[in-house]
N, C-alpha and C positions, 0 to 999 in steps of 0.2 A: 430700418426694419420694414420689412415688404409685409405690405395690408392685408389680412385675412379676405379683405372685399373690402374693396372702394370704388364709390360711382358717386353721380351726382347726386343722390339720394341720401347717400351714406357712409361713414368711413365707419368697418368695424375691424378690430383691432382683439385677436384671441389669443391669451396668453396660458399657454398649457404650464402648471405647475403641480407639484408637489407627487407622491406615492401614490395617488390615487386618480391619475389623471385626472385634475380637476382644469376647468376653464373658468379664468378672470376676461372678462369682456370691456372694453373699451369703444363706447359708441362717440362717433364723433363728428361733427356738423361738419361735413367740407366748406364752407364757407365762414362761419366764425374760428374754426377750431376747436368752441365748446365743447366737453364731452362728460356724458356720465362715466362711472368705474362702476361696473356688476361685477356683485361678489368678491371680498375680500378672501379669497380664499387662506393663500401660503405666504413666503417668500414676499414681501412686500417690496425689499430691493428689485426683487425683478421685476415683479408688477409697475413697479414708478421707471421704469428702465421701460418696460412695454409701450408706458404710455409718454412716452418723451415728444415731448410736441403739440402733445393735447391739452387744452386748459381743463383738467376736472374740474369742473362745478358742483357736482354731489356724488357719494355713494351709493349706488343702491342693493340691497341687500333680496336674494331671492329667497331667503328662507336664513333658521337660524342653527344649522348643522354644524359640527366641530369643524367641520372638512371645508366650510367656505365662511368662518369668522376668524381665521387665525391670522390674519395680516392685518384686521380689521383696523385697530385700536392704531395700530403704528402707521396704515395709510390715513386716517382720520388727524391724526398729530401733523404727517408729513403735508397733506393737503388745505389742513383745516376750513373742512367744507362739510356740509352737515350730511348726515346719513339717514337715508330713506328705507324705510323697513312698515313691513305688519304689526301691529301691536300684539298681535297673541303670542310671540313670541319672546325670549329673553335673547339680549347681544352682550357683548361684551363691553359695549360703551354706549351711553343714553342714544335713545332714537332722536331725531331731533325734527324728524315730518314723520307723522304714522300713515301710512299706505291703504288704501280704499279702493274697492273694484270701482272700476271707470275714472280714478285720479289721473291725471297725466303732471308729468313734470317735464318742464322747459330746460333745453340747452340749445345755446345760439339761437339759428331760426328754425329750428324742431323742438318736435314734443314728443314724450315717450308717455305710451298708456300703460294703466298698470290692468292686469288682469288676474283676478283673487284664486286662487285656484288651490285649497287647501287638499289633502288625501296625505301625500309623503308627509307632511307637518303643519300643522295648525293653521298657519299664518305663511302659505309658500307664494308668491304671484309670479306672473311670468310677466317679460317686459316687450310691448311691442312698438317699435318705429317703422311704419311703411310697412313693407314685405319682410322685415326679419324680426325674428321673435325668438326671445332670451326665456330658455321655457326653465332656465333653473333645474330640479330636479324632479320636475313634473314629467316632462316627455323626451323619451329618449330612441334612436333610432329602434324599433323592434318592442317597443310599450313604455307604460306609464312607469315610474318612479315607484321603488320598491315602500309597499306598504308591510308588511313582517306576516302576512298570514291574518290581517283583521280585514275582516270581511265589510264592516262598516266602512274604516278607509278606503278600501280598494273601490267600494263602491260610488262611494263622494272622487274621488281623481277618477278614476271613470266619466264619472257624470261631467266633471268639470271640462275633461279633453273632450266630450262629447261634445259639448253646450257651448263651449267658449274657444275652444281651439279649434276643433274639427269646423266648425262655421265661417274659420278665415278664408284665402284663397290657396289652389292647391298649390303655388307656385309659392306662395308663403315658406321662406329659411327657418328652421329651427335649429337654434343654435344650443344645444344640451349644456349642464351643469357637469358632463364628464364626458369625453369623448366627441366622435364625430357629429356633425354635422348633417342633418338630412329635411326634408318636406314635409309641409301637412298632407301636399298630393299622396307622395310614397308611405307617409304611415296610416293615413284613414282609410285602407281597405282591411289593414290590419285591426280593427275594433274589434269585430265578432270574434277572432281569436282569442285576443285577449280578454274577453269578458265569458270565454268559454273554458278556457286555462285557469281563470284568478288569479293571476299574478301578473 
């Protein structure tokens, strides 16, 4: 399977599943082969087919939405490797590390930082290694993650892609919870829009 992006920095590995185009990510140390699995979305045969080659060391979960715990339980059996998640949320299978802004977790000789960034759901973070960042269902090419019309939420994911995303580099990848691929460069001119729209 040819790499989503691989350097010497990083192998990530994107596996588009289910009806709702959703993305399972597979970050992976080029030099141990260690890697995390973000989001257990669908399909868990093809997720373990995605990540052939890789040693999963843990799961980690961006949030706890129907659309990306449904393979959870069966990858969790298949890997038996514990899963990293927020506690303000409910999984499908015990958490077995609860998730903290500024946590990082180790694979091979990398570390992925977690960054808390609730609005779409309670307990959502995004995951960052180096220059790529697993924003989950927080940030997506063209704005934030659908809050339903609550103005409180909309305003916390706001604030959080303000504060904690929009402060990384513009060359920084964001790698969405559904669909493509884009930058913090190409979306942080887009803010005033979106906080002029609300949604």
């Amino acid at each position: 399977m040819a790499h989503h992006y691989e350097g010497d920095d990083l192998i990530v590995r994107k596996i588009e599943i289910g009806d709702m185009e959703n993305n399972t990510y597979v970050l992976e140390d080029p030099e141990t082969h260690q890697a995390l699995l973000i989001d257990g979305c669908f399909e868990a045969d093809k997720i373990i087919a995605g990540a052939e080659g890789a040693e999963v060391v843990a799961i980690v979960q961006t949030h706890g939405h129907f659309d990306h715990v449904q393979a959870l339980a069966a990858l969790k059996d298949h890997y038996g490797v514990p899963v990293y998640a927020h506690p303000a949320e409910e999984y499908p299978v015990p958490i077995d590390e609860e998730l903290a802004d500024g946590d990082t977790i180790p694979f091979g000789e990398r570390e992925a930082g977690v960054i808390f960034t609730p609005g779409h759901t309670s307990g959502g973070v995004c995951v960052l290694v180096g220059k790529h960042l697993v924003s989950g269902d927080t940030l997506f090419p063209g704005g934030p993650g659908n809050t339903w019309g609550d103005a409180e939420k909309f305003a916390q994911i706001i604030e959080n892609i303000e504060d904690k995303l929009f402060t990384l580099p513009d060359d920084t990848v964001v790698y969405p919870g559904h669909g493509k691929d884009t930058t913090i460069g190409n979306e942080k001119p887009q803010l005033q829009e979106w906080k002029d729209r609300g949604w």
